[in-house]
Structures are given as C-alpha cells and as structure tokens.
C-alpha positions as CSV (number, residue, x, y, z in Angstrom):
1,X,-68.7,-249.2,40.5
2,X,-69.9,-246.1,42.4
3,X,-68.4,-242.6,41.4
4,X,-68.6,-239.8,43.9
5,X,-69.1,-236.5,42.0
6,X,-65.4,-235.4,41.5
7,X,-64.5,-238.5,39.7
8,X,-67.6,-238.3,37.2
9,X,-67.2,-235.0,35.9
10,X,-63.4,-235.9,35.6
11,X,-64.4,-239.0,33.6
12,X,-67.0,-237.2,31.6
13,X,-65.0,-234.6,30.1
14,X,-65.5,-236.2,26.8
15,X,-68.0,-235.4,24.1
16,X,-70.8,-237.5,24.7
17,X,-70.1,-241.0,23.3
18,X,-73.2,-242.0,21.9
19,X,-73.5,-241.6,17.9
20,X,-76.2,-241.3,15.7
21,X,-80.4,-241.1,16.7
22,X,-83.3,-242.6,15.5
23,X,-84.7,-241.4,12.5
24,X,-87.8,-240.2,13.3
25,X,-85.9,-238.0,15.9
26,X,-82.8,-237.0,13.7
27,X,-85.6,-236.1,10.5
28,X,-86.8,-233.3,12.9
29,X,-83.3,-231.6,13.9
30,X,-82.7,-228.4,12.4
31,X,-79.8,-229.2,10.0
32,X,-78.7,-227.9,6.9
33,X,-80.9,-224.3,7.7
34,X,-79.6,-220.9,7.4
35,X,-79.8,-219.9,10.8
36,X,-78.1,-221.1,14.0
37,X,-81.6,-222.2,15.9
38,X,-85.3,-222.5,15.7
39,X,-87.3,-221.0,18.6
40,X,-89.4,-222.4,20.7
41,X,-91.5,-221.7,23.7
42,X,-92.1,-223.6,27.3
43,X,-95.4,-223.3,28.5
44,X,-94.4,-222.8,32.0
45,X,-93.7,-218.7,30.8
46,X,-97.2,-218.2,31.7
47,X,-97.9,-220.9,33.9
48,X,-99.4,-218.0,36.5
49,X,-102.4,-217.4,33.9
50,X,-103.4,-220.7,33.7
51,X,-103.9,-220.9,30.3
52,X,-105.5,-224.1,28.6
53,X,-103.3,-226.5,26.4
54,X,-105.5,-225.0,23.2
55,X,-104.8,-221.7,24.5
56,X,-101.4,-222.3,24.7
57,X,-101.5,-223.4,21.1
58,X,-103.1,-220.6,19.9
59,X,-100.8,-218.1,21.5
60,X,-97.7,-219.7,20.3
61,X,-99.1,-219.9,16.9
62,X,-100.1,-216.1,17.4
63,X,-96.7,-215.1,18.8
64,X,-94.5,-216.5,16.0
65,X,-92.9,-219.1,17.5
66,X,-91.6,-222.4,15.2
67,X,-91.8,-224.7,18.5
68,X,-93.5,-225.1,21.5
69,X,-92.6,-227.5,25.0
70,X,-95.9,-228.1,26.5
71,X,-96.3,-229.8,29.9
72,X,-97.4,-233.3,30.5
73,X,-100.0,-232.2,33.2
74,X,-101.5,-229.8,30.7
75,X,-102.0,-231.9,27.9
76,X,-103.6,-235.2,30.7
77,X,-106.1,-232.0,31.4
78,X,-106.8,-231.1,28.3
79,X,-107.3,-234.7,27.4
80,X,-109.7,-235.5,30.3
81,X,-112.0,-232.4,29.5
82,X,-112.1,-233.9,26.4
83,X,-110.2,-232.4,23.7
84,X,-108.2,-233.8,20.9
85,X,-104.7,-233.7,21.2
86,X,-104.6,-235.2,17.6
87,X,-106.4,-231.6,16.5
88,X,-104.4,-229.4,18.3
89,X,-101.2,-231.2,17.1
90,X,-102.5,-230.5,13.5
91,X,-103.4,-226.9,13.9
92,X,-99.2,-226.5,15.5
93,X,-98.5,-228.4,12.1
94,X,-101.1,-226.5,9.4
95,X,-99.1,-223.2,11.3
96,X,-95.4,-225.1,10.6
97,X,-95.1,-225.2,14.4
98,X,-93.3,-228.3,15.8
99,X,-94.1,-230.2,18.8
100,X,-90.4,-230.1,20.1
101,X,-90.5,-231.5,23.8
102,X,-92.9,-231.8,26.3
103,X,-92.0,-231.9,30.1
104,X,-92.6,-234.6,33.3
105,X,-92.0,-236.3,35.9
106,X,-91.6,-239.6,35.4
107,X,-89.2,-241.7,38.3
108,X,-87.3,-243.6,35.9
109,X,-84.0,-243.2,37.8
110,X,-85.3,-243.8,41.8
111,X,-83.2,-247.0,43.6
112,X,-86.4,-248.9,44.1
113,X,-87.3,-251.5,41.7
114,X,-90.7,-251.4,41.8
115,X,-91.2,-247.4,42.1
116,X,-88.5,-247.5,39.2
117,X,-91.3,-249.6,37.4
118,X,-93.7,-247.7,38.1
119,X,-91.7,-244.5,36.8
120,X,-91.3,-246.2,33.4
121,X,-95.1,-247.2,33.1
122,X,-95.5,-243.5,33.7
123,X,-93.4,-242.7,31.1
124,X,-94.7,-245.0,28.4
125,X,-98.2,-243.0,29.3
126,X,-96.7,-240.0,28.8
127,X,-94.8,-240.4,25.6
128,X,-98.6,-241.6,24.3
129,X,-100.1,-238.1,25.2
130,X,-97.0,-237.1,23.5
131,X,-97.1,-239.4,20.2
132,X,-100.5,-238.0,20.0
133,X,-99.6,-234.3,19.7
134,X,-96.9,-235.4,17.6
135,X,-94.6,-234.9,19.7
136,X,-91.0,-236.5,19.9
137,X,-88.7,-236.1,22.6
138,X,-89.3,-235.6,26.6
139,X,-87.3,-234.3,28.8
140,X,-86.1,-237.1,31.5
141,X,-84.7,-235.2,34.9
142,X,-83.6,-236.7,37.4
143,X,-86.7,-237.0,39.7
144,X,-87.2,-238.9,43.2
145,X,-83.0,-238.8,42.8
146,X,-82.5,-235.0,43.8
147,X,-81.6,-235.4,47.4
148,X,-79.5,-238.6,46.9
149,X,-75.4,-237.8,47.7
150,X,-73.3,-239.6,45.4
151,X,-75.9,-241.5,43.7
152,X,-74.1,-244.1,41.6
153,X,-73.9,-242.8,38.0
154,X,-73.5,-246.2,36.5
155,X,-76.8,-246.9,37.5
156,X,-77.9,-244.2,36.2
157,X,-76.5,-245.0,33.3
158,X,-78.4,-248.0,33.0
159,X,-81.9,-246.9,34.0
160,X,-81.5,-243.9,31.4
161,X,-81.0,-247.5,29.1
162,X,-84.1,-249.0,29.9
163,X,-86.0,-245.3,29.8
164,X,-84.9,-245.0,26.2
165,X,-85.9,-248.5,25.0
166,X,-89.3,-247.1,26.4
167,X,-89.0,-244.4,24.3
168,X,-87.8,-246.4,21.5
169,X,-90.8,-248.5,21.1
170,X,-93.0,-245.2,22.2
171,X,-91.1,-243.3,18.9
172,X,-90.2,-240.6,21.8
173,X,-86.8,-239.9,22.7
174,X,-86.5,-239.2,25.9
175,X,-83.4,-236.4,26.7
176,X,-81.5,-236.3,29.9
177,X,-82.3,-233.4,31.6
178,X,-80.0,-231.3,33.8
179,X,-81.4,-230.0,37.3
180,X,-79.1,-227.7,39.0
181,X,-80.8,-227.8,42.3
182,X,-80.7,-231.7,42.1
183,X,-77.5,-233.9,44.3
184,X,-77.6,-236.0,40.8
185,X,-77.4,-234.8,37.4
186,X,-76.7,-231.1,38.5
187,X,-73.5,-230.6,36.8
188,X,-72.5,-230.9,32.9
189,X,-70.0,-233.5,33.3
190,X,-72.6,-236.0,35.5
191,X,-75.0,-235.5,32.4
192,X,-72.4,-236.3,29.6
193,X,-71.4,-239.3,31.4
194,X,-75.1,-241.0,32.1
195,X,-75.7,-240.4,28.3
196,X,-72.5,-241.1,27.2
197,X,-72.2,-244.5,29.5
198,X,-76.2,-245.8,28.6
199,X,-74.7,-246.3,24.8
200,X,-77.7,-246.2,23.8
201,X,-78.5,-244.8,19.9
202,X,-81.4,-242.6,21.1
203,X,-79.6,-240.8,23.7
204,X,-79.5,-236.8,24.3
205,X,-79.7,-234.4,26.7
206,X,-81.2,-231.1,28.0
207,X,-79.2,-228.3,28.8
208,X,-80.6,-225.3,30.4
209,X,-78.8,-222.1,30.9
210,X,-79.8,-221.8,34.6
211,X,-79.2,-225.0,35.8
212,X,-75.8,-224.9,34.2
213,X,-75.2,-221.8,36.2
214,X,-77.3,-223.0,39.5
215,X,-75.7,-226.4,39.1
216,X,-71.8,-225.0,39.3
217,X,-70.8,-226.2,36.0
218,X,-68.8,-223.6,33.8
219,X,-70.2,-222.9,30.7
220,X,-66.8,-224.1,29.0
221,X,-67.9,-227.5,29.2
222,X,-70.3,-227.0,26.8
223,X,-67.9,-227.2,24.6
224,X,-67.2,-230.8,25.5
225,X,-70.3,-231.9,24.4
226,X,-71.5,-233.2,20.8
227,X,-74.2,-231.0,20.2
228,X,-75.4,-233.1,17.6
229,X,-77.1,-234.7,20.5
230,X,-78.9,-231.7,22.0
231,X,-81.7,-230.6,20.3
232,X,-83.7,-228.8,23.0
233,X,-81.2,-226.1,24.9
234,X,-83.7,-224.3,27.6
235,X,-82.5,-220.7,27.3
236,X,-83.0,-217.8,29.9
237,X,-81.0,-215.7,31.9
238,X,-80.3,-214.9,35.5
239,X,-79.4,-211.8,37.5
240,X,-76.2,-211.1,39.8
241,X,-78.6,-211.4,42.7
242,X,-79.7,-213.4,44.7
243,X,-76.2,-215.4,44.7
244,X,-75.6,-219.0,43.0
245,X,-76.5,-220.5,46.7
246,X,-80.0,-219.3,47.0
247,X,-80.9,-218.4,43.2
248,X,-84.0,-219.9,42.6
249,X,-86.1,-220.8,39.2
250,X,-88.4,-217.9,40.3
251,X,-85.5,-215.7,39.5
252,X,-84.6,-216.6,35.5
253,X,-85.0,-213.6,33.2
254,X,-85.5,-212.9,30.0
255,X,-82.4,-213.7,27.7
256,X,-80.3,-210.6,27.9
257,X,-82.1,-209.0,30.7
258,X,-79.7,-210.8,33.3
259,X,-75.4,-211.5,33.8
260,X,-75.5,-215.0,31.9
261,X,-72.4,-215.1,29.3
262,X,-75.3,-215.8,26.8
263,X,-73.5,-214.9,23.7
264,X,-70.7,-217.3,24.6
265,X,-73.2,-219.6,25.3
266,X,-74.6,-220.2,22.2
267,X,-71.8,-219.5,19.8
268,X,-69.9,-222.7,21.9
269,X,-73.2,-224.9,21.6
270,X,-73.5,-223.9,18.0
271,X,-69.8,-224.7,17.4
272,X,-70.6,-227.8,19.4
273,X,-73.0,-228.8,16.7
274,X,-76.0,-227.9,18.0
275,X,-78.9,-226.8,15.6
276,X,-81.5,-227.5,17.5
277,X,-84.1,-225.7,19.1
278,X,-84.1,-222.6,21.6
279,X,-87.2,-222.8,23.9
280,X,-87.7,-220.2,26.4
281,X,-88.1,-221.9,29.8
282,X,-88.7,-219.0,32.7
283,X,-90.8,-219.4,36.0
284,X,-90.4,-215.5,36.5
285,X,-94.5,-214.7,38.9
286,X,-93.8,-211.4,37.6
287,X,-94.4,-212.3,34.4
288,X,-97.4,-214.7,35.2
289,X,-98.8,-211.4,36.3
290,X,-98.5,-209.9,32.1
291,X,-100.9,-210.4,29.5
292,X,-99.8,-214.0,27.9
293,X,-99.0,-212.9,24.3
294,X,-96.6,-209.6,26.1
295,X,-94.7,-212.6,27.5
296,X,-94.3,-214.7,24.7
297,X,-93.3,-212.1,22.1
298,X,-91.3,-210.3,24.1
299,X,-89.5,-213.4,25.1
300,X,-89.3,-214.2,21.4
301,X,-87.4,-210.8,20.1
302,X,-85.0,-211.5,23.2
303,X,-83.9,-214.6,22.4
304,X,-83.9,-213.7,18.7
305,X,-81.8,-210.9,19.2
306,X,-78.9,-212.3,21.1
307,X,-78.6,-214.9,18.6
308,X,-78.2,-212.0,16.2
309,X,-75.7,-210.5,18.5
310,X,-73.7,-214.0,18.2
311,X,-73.9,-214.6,14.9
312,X,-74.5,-211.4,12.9
C-alpha cells in the first residue's frame, strides 16, 4: 500500500507506537534528573575551522558540554591518521561527557536492492567507528530518498526494520531522522509513522527545530509524539528571513537569536516525555569564521537559558 503525503500525516497523528528500547540505549536516557535536558554539542557548529575529531573532544570537554554528536567522516579521518577512538571515547567519559549520536549517510532507505545493501553494510561500518567511541545511537535520514514524490512509507517502514536489526546486533540505535528539505520524511507526521509502522523495539527519532519549521510541520505535533522515544532533539533557531521556501541550513541561529517558538518547543517535548539530550546543530559560515570555543560556549549559555526561560 502506497500513501501519498496527505494520507500519512493524517494516519500518523498518533504517538509513535513503538514501546520500550534496548537496554543499553534506555540506561543512557536522561530519566529521573532534576533538569529537563542534558546538552550536547554537533560538531558541524564549527565545521568551517576544520577542527580534528581530538580537537573537537577537547573543546567540548573545555566548553562544558555533557554530550557531544560527532560526524561519521570525522571520526573515519581521525581513525585513518591513526588515532584511537577507544582513547578519545575515554577522555569524553573520564570528563562525564557522553557520546550521544554521531551523524551519516548511510542509504538504508533507497528503492534499489542492492544500493539498499550496500547502505546497510555502510551502516554496520559506521555503528563500529561508533561502538568504538562508545557511542550509541545514529542518526538515520532519509538519504538517496530526498527527491522521491510520494515515496511509499510502508516501505520505509520496513527498511527502517532491517536498519535497526543492524543496529541491534551493532548495540547502536539508529533514530529516524527528519530532513525538511527532503520529498520523504520532511514532515512530523511521515516520521511518526515510519517509526511507529517498523514496530520495531529500538525505534526513535530525530527531531530538529529547523527541519520542523523548513519541513511545514507545526510545532503542535510535537505534542503527538512519545518523547520517551527521542533522545537527541537538534535545537537551533531561524530568522523571519529568508522565507520557509528558500531558508536554508546556512541560515539556523543560535537558540533565541531567531523567530522559532522555542519556548513552546521544548516545554511540549518535555511534556511529551522527552528527557533526552539538546545538541546544538547550526551550519551558520558566519560562525565557522569565530574562534571554536566563542561558538561552542556561546551556543551553550543560549540553549541553557531558554530552557531556563521554560522551565524556571
């Protein structure tokens, strides 16, 4: 059966169906703490200064951070010029500093068998650079599926399956990630139903405050969603202009420096059940142009303070 998109999100207004999450996954979420969130940081901040995995380490570590989302590509460099991802993932933990996602590319979700296998051999490798960090989740967008009009969702559904048994023997879980430029998994309601429609115990997804916005989702669905299952929300902010249409990633802002409803935002996630981590995710090349640590600590005390203004 093949939904268009009006039909999905119309089916998919439900929480997300699937119940419960591996325990190595669930022994990480941040239940049971005093505040709402931890924070954490995405490397691709200060993706303009072309800092080193180990630097990025060490300014995350420096900058106060309880998380950090590396990339895939970054930690495949670091690897190849021969550093220990094993080390660094001890120095995060020795500094209470948790390896809370890591982003790539992997085509799990393409039409074509074999470039699907492909995708899923690629993610296998991937969780293993991961699993050796100590890493584990990774974020699962909807790659070599952007340009695809009406892509069936049941499919989808099924592929986002066989990814998480991957993940499953890997001890990664691998979360759904929402793409708001993307003709699949753009909107809230396509995302809740791949995950919810999988069944699978280890699914979860990836919201992002952008691609909510980009994707033409209202942030009111949100409140649909069992937030038990997101533990990674990518937070930043956007301005009034350029408009929806032409925003691009180069044009997310630091929390509160932008038009986003971002106190709404998280007080319905939270209320959702969400205690999971905040990581800053911005592609700003104005800030790739600003010392590395300016970034990340500024981006910190942003992010920090409108959860204060939500919750205080």
């Amino acid at each position: 059966m093949k939904l268009n998109r009006r039909q999905a999100i119309q089916t998919a207004t439900a929480a997300l169906a699937t119940t419960g999450t591996v325990q190595h996954v669930s022994a990480t979420t941040r239940n049971n703490r005093e505040k709402p969130f931890g924070y954490c940081f995405n490397t691709s901040c200060v993706r303009g200064q072309k800092l080193t995995l180990d630097q990025q380490v060490d300014l995350v570590i420096k900058a106060g951070y309880e998380g950090i989302e590396p990339w895939i590509r970054d930690m495949q460099a670091f690897k190849d010029g021969g550093g220990s991802l094993k080390d660094l993932g001890k120095k995060l933990a020795d500094n209470n500093v948790q390896v809370v996602s890591a982003i790539g590319f992997a085509r799990w979700i393409v039409n074509d068998d074999a470039e699907r296998a492909k995708g899923l051999e690629t993610a296998k490798h991937d969780m293993g650079l991961l699993k050796e960090m100590g890493g584990v989740r990774i974020a699962a967008p909807p790659v070599g599926a952007t340009n695809i009009e009406n892509f069936d969702l049941f499919a989808a559904a099924s592929r986002y399956y066989d990814l998480c048994e991957v993940g499953r023997n890997a001890g990664i879980a691998p979360q759904l990630e929402l793409w708001g430029f993307s003709k699949t998994l753009s909107r809230l309601g396509e995302l809740a139903f791949v995950a919810a429609e999988a069944g699978h115990p280890d699914a979860c997804i990836l919201p992002d405050i952008y691609h909510i916005y980009k994707g033409g989702s209202s942030f009111e669905g949100l409140k649909m969603l069992n937030g038990q299952h997101i533990h990674c929300f990518h937070v930043n902010d956007y301005p009034a202009d350029p408009p929806r249409d032409t925003i691009a990633d180069k044009d997310r802002v630091h929390v509160g420096d932008g038009v986003a409803p971002v106190t709404n935002i998280l007080q319905m996630v939270h209320k959702a059940g969400c205690q999971g981590m905040l990581s800053l995710e911005l592609f700003n090349p104005e800030y790739w142009k600003q010392d590395p640590l300016q970034v990340a600590t500024e981006g910190l005390a942003k992010v920090k303070a409108a959860v204060a203004k939500a919750f205080g």
